[in-house]
C-alpha positions in Angstrom: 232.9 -113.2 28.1 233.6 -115.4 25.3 230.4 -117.7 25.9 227.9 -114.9 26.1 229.5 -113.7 22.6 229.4 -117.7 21.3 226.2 -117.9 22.7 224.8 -114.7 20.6 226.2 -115.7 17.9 224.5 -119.3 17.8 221.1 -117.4 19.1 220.9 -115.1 15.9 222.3 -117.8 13.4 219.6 -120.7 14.3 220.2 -124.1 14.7 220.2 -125.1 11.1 223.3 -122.6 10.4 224.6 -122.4 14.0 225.4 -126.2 13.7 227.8 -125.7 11.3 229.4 -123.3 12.7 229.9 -125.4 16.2 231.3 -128.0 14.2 233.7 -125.8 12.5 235.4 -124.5 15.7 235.2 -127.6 18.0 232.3 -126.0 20.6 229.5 -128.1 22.3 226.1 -126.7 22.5 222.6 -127.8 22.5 220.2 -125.9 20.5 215.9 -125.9 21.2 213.6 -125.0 18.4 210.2 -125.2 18.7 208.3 -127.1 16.0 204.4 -126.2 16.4 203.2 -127.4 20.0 206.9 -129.9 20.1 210.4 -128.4 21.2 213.1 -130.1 19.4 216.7 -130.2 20.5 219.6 -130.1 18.7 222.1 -131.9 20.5 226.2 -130.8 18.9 230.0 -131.8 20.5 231.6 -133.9 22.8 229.4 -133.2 25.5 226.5 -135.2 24.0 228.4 -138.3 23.1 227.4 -141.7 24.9 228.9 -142.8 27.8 229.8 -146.1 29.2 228.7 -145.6 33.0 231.6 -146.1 35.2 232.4 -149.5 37.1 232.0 -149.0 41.2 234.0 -151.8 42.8 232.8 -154.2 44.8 
């Protein structure tokens, strides 16, 4: 319930305020505009930060 209510809150604030407020209370989400003919993403959190990939031993 809480991630529909998070999720229509970010929907009617827009990425450029919506970002913000991620930020502010430690969420992850990814936001898509569209910019003319071009989507854009918006990538924001924890979720999105690089990776090493994992070692498989041999």
């Amino acid at each position: 319930m809480m991630a529909d209510a998070w999720a229509t809150a970010l929907m009617v604030r827009g990425s450029r305020e919506g970002v913000d407020l991620v930020r502010r209370h430690n969420l992850d989400a990814l936001f898509i505009d569209r910019d003319g003919d071009n989507l854009r993403e918006t990538r924001v959190g924890r979720l999105f930060e690089t990776r090493s990939a994992p070692e498989h031993a041999a």
